[in-house]
N, CA and C atoms as a LAMMPS dump frame, in Angstrom:
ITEM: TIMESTEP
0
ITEM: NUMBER OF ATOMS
573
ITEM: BOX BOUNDS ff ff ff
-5.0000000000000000e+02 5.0000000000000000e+02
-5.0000000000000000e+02 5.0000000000000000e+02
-5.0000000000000000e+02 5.0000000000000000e+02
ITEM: ATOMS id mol type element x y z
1 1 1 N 0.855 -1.174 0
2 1 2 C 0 0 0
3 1 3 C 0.902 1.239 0
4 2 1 N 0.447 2.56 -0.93
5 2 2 C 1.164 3.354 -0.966
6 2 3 C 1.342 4.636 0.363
7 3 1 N 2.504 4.982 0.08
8 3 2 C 2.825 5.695 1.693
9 3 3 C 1.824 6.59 1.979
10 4 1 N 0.742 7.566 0.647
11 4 2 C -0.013 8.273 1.025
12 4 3 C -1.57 7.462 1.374
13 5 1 N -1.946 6.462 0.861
14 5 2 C -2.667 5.547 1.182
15 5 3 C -2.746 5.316 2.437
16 6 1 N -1.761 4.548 2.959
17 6 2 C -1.647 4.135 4.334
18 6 3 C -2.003 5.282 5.102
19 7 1 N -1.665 6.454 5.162
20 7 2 C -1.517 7.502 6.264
21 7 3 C -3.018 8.094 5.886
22 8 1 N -3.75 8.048 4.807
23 8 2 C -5.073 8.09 4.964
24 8 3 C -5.599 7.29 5.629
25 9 1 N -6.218 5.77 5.073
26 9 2 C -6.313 4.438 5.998
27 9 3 C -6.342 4.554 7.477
28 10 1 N -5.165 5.358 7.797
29 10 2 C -4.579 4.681 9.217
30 10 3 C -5.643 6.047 9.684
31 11 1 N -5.664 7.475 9.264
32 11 2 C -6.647 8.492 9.952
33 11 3 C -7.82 8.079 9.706
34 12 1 N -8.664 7.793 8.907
35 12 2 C -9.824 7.7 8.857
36 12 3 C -10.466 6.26 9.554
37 13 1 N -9.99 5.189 9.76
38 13 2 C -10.287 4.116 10.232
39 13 3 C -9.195 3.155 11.205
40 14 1 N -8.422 2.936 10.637
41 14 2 C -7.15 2.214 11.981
42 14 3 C -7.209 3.408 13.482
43 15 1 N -6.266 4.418 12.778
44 15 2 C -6.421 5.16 14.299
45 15 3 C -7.212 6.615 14.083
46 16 1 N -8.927 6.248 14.42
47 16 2 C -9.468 7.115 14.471
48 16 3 C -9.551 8.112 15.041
49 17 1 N -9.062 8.822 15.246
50 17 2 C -8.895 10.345 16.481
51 17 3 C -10.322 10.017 17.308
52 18 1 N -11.256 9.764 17.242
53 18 2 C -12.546 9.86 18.088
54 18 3 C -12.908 8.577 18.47
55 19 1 N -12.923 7.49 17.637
56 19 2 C -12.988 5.701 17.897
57 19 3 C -11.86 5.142 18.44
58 20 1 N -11.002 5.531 18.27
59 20 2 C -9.634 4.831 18.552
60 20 3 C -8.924 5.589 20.093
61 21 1 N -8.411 6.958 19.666
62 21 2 C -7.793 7.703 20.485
63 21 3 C -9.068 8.692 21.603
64 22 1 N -10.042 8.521 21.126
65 22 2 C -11.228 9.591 22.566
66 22 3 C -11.074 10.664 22.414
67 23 1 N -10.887 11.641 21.222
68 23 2 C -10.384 12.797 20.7
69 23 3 C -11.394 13.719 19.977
70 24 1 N -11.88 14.73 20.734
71 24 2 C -13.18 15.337 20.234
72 24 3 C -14.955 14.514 20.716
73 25 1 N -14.184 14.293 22.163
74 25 2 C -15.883 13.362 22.5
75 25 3 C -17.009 14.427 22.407
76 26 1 N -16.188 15.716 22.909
77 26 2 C -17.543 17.096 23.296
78 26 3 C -18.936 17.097 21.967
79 27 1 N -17.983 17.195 21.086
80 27 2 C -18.642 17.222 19.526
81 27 3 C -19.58 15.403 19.364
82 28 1 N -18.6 15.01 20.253
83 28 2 C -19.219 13.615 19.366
84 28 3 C -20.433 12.968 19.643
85 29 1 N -20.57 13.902 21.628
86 29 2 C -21.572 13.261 22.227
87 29 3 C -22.828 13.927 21.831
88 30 1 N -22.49 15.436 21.896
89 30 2 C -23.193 16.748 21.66
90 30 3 C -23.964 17.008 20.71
91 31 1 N -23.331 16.817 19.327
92 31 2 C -23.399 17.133 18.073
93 31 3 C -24.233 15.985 17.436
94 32 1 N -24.084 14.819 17.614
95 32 2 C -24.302 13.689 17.14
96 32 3 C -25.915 13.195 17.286
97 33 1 N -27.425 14.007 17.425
98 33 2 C -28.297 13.768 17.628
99 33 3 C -28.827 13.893 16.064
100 34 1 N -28.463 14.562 15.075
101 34 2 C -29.087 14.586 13.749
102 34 3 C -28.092 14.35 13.382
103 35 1 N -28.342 13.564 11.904
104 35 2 C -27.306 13.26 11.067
105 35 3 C -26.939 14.283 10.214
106 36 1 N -28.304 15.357 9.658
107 36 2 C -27.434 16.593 8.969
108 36 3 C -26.671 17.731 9.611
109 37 1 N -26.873 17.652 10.885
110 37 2 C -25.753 18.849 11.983
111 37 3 C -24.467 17.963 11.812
112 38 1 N -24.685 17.012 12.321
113 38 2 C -23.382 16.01 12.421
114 38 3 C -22.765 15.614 11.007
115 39 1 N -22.772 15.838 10.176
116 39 2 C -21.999 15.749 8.991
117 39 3 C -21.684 16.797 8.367
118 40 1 N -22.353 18.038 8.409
119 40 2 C -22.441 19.431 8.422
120 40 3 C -20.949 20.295 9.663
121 41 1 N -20.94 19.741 10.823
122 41 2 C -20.382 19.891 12.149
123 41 3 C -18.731 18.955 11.37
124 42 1 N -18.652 17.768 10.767
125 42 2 C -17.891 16.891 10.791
126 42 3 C -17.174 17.848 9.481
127 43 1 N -17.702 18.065 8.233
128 43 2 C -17.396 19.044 7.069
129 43 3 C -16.799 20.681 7.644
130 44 1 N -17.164 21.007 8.588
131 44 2 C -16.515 22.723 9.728
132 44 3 C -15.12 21.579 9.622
133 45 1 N -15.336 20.868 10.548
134 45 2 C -13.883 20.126 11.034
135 45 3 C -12.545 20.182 10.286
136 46 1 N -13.465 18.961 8.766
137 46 2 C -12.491 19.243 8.044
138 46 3 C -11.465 20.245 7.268
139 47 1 N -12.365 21.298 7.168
140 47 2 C -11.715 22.432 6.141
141 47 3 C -11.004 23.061 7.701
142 48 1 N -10.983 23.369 8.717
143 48 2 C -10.138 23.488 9.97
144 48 3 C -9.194 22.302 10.158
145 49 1 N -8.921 21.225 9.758
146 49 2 C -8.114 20.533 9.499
147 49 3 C -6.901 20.493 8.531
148 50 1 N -7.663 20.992 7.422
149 50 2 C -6.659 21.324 6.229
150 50 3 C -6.036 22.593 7.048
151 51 1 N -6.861 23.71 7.05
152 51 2 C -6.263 24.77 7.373
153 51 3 C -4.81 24.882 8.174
154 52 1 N -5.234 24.041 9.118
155 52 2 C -4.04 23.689 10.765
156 52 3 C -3.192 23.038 10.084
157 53 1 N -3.346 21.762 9.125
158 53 2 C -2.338 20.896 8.611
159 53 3 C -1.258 21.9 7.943
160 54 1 N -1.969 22.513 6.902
161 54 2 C -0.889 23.929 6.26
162 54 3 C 0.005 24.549 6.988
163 55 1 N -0.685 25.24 8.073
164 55 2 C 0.133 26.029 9.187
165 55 3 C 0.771 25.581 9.807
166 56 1 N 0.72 24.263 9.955
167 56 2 C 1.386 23.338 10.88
168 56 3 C 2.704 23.432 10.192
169 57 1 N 2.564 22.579 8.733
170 57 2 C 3.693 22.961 7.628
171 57 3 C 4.341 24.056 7.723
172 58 1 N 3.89 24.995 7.42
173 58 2 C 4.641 26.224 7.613
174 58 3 C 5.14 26.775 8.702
175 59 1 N 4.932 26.516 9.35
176 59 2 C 5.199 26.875 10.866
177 59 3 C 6.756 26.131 11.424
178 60 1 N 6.051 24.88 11.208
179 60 2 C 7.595 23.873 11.74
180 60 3 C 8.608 24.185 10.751
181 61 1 N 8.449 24.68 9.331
182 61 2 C 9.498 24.457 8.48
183 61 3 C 9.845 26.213 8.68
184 62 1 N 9.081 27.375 8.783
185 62 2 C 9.838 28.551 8.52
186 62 3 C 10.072 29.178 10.061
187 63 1 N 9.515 29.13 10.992
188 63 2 C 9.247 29.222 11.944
189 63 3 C 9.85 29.053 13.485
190 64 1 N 9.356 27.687 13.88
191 64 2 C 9.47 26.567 14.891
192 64 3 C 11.05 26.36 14.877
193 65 1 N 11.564 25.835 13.979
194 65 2 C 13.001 25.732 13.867
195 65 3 C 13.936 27.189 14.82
196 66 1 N 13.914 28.086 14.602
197 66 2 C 14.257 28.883 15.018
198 66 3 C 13.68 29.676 16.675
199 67 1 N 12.239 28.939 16.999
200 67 2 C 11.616 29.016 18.18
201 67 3 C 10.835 28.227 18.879
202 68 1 N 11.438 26.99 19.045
203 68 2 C 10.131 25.791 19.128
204 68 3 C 9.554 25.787 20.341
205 69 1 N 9.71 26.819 21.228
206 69 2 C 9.042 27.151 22.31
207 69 3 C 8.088 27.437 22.245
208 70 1 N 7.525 28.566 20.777
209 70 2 C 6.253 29.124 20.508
210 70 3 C 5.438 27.723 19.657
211 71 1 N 5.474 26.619 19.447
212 71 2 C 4.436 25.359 19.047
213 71 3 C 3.189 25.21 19.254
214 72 1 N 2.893 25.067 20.269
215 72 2 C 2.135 25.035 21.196
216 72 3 C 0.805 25.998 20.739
217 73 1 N 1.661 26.94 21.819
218 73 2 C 0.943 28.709 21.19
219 73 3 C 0.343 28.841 20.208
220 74 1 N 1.429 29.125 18.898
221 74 2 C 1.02 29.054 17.846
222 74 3 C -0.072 27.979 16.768
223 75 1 N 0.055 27.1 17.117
224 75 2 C -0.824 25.818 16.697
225 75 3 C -2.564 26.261 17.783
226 76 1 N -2.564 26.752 18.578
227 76 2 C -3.42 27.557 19.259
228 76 3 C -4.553 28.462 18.497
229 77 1 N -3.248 29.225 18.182
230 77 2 C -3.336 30.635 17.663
231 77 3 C -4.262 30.464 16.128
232 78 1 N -3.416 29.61 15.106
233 78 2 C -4.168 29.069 14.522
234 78 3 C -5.734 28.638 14.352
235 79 1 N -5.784 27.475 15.017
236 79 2 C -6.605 26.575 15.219
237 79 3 C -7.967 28.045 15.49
238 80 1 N -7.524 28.687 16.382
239 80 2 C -9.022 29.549 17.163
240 80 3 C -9.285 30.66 15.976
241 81 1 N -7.855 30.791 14.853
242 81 2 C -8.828 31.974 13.825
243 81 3 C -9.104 30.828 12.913
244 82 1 N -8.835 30.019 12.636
245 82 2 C -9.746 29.065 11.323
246 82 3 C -10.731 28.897 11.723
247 83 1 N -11.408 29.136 13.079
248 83 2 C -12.832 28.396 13.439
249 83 3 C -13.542 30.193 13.741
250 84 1 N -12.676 30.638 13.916
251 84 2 C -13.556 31.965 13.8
252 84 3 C -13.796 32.366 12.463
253 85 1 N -13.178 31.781 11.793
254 85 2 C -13.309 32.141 10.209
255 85 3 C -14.989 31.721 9.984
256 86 1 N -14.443 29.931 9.721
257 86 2 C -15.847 29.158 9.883
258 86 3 C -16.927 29.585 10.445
259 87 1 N -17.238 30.241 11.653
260 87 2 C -18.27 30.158 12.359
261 87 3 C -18.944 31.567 11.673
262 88 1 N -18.368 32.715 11.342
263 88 2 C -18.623 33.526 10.423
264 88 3 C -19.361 33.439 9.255
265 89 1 N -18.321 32.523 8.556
266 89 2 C -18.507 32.193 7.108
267 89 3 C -19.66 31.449 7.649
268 90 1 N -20.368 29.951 8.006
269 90 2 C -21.841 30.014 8.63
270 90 3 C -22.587 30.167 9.078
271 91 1 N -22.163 31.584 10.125
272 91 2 C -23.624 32.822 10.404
273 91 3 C -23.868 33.318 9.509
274 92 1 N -22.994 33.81 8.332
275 92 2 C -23.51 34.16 6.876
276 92 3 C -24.509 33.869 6.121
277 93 1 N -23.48 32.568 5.881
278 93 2 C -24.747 31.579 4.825
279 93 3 C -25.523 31.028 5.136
280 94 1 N -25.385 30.038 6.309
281 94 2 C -26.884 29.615 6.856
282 94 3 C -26.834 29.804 8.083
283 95 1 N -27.974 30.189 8.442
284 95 2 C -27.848 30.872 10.079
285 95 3 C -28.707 29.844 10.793
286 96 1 N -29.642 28.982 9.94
287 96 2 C -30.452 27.724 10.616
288 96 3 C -28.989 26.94 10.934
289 97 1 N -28.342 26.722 10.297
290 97 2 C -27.502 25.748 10.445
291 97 3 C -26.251 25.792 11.951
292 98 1 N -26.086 27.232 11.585
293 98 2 C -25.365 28.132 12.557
294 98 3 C -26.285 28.241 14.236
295 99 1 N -27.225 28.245 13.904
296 99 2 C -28.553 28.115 15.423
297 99 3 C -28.12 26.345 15.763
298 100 1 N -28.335 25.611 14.886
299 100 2 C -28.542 23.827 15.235
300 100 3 C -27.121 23.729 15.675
301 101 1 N -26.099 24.142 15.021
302 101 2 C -25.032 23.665 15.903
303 101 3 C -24.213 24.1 17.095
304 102 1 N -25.091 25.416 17.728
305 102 2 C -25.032 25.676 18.803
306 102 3 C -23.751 26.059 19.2
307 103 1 N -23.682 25.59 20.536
308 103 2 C -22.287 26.007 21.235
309 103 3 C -21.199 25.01 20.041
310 104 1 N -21.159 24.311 19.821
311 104 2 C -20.634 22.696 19.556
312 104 3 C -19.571 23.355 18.098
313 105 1 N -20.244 24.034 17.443
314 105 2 C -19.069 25.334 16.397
315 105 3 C -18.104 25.79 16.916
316 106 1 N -18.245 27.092 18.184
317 106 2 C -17.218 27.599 18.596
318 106 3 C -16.152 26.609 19.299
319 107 1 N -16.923 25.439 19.776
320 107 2 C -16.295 24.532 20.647
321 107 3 C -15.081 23.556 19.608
322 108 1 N -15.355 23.644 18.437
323 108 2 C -14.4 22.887 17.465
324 108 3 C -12.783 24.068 17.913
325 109 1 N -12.581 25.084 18.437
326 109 2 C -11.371 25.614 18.605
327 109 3 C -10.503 25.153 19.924
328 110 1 N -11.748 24.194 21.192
329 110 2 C -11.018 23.473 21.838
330 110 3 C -11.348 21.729 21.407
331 111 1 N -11.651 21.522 20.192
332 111 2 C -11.742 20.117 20.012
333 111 3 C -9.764 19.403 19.949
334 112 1 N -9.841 19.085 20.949
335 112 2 C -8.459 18.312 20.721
336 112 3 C -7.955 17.681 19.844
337 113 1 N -8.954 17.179 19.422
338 113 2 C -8.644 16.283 17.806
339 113 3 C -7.691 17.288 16.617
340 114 1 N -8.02 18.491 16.85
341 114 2 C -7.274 19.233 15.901
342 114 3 C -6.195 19.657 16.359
343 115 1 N -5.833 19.746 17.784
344 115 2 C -4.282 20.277 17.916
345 115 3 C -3.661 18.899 18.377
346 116 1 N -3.883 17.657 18.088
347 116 2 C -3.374 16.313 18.214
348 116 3 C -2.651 16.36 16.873
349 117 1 N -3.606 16.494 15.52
350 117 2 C -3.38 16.477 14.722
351 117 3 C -2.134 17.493 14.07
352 118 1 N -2.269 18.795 14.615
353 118 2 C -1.124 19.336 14.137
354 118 3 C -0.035 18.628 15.167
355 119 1 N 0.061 18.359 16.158
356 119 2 C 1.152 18.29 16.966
357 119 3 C 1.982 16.638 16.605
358 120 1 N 0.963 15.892 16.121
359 120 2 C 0.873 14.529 15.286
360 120 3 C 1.927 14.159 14.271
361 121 1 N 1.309 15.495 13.471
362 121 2 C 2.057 15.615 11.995
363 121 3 C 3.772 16.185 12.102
364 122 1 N 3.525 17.271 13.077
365 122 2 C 5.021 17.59 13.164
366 122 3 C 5.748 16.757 14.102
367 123 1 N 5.297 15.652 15.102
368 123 2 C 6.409 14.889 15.235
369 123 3 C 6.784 13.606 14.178
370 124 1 N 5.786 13.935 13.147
371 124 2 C 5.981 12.157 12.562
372 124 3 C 7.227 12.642 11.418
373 125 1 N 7 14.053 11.137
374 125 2 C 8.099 14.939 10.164
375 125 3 C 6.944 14.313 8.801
376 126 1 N 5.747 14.608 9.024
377 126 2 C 5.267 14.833 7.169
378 126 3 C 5.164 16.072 6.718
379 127 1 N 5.355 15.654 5.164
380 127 2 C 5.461 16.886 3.99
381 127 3 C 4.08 17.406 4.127
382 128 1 N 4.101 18.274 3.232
383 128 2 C 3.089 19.133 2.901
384 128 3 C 1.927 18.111 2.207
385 129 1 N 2.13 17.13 1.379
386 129 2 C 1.213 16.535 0.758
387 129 3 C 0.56 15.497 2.144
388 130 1 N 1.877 14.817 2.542
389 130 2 C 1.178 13.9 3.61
390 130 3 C 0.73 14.398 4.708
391 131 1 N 0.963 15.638 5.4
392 131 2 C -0.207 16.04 6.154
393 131 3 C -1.319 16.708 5.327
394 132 1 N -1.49 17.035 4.652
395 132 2 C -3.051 17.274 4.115
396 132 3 C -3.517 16.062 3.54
397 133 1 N -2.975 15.031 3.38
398 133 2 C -3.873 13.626 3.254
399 133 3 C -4.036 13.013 4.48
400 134 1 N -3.156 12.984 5.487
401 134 2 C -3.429 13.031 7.392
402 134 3 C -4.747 13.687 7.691
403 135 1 N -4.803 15.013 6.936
404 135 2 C -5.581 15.825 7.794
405 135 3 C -7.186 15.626 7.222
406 136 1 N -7.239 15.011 6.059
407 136 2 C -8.356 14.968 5.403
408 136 3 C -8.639 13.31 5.685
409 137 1 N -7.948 12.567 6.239
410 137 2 C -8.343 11.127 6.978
411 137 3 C -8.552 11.456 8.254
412 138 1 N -8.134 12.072 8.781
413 138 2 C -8.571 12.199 10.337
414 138 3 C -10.012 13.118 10.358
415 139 1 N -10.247 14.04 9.512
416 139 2 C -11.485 14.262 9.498
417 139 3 C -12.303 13.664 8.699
418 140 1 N -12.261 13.035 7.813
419 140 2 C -13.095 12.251 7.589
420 140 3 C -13.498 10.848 8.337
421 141 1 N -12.424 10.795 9.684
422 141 2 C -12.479 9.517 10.351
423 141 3 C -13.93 10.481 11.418
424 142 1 N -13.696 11.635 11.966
425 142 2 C -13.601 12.044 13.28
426 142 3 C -15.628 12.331 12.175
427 143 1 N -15.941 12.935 11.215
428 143 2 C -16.822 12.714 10.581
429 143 3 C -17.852 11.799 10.439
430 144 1 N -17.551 10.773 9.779
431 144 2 C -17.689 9.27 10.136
432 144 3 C -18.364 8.664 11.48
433 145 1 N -17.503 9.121 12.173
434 145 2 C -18.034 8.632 13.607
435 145 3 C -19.159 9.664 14.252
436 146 1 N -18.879 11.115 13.451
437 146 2 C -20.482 12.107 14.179
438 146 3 C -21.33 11.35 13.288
439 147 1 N -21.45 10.864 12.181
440 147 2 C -22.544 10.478 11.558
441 147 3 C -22.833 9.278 11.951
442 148 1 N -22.097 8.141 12.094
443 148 2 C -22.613 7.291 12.784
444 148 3 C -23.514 6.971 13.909
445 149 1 N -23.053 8.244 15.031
446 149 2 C -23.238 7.924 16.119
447 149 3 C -24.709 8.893 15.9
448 150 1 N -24.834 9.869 15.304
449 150 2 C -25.762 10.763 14.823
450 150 3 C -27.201 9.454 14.279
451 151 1 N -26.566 8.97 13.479
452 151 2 C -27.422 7.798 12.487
453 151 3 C -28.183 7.076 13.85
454 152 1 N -27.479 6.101 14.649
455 152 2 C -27.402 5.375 15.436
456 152 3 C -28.705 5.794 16.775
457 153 1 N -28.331 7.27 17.14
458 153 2 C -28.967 7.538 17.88
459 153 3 C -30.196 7.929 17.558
460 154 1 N -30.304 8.474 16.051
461 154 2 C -31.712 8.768 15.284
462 154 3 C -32.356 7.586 15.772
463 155 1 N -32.13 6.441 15.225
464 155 2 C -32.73 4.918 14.933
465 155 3 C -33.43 5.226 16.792
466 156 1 N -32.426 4.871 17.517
467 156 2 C -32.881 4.581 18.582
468 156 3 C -33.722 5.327 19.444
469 157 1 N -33.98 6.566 19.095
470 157 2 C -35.303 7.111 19.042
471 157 3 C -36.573 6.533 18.517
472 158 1 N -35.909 6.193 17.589
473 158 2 C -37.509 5.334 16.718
474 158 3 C -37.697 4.437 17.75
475 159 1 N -37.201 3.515 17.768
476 159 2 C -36.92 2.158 18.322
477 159 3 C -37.665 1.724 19.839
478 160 1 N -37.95 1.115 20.19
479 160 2 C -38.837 0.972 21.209
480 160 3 C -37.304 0.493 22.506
481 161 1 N -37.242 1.072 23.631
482 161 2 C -36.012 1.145 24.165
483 161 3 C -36.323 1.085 25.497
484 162 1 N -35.893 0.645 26.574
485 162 2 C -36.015 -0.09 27.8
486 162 3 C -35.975 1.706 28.368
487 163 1 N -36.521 2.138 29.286
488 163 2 C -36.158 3.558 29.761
489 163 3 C -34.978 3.718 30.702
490 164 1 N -34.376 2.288 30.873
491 164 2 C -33.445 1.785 31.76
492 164 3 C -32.094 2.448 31.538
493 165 1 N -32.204 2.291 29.723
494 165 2 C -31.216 2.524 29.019
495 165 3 C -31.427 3.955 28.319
496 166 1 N -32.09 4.713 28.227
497 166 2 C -32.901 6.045 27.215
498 166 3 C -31.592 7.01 28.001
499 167 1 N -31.677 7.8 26.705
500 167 2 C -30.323 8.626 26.827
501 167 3 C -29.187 8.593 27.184
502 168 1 N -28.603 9.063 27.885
503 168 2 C -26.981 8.606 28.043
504 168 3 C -26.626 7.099 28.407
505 169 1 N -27.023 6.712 29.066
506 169 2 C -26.594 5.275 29.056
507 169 3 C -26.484 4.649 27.603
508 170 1 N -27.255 4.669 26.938
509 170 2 C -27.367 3.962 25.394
510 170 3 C -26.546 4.904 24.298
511 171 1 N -26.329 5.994 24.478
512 171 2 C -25.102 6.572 24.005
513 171 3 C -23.832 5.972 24.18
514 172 1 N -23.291 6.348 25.529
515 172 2 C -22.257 5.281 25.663
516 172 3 C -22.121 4.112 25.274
517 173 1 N -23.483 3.18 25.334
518 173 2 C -22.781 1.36 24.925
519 173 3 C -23.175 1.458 22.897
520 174 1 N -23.204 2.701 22.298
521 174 2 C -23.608 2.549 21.304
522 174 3 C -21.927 3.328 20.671
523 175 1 N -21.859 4.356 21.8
524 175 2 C -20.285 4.548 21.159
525 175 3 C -19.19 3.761 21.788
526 176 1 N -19.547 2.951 22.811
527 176 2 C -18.024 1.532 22.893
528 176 3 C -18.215 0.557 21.824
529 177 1 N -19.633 0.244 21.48
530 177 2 C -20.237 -0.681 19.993
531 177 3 C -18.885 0.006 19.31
532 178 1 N -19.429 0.919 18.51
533 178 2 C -18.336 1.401 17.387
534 178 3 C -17.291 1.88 17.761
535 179 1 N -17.048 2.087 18.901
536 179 2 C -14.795 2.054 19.276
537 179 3 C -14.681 0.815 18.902
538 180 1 N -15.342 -0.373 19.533
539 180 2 C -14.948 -1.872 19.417
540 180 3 C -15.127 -2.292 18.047
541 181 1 N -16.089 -1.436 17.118
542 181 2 C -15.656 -2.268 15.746
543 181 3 C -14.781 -1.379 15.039
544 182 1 N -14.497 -0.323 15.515
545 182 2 C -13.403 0.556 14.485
546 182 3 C -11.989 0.115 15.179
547 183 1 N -11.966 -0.597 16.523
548 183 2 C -10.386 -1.218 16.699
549 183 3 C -10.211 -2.303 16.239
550 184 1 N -11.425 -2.865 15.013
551 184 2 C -11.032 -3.833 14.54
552 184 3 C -10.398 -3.988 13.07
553 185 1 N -10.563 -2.642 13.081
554 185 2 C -9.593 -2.683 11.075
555 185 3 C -7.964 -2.2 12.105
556 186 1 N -7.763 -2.23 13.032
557 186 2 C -6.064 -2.22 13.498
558 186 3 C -5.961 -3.783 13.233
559 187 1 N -6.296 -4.945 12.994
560 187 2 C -5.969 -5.966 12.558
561 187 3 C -6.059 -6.087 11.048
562 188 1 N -6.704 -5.371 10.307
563 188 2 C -6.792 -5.865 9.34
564 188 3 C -5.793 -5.258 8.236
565 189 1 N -4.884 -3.672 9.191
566 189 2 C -3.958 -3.473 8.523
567 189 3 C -2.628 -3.655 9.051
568 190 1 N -2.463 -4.594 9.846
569 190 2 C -1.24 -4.736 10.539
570 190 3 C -0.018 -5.144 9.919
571 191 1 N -0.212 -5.481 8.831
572 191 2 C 0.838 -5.946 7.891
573 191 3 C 1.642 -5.207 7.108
């Protein structure tokens, strides 16, 4: 499998930032009651993913070298104007959309999943191409799993459900369900 292959693969399904690593639960628990907020919420992510992956690039290569004290900070610094960008750019255009996703928008500037990801990329030392194929597997992993769990919890609304289990309890054994089947493609690429 090719080197940019794999490092997709491995973000979007082997090591899922949210199934695998517990990375961005706020969004996952929060967000995840409709499937069009939650794929809508998972799509914010990504283009804040690319964004950070870039800066990340640029940062460690023109930057960081000369101050790697400011990392941290800066990967910060980042991360909170790409989502102020976003949250803008969808009070703009859709403001229904911008109302449904609530706090859970601004909250993507402390989603950990994204400063894992820059901090990820610059210790593994990827290029410019392989962190923006990193960064577009990890959100499409961290995606994936709002829609799932989004999907999942729709159903079980329908669904006739013990009150034993109604709401958070059945959240949880519905998101260890899918940690436990998304730690199962770490076997299937171990080779």
């Amino acid at each position: 499998m090719s080197d940019l292959a794999w490092i997709f693969i491995s973000a979007l399904l082997v090591n899922n930032f949210t199934l695998y690593y517990f990375l961005g639960l706020c969004p996952f628990f929060g967000v995840s009651s409709k499937v069009s907020v939650a794929v809508r919420l998972g799509l914010a992510t990504i283009f804040v993913m690319i964004i950070t992956s870039l800066a990340a690039t640029f940062l460690t290569t023109f930057v960081l070298p000369h101050a790697p004290y400011l990392k941290l900070i800066s990967f910060i610094i980042v991360i909170a104007s790409t989502v102020q960008f976003v949250e803008m750019v969808i009070k703009k255009l859709s403001p229904t959309l911008f109302r449904a996703m609530g706090i859970f928008l601004p909250l993507i500037t402390t989603n950990c999943a994204i400063l894992f990801l820059a901090l990820t990329q610059t210790s593994k030392e990827y290029t410019l191409v392989q962190g923006l194929v990193f960064a577009l597997g990890a959100g499409g992993g961290f995606t994936i799993a709002l829609a799932l769990m989004a999907g999942l919890r729709e159903e079980g609304e329908l669904s006739k459900v013990p009150n034993i289990v109604k709401g958070t309890a059945l959240n949880m054994i519905i998101a260890g369900l899918l940690s436990l089947a998304f730690m199962g493609f770490a076997g299937l690429f171990s080779a």
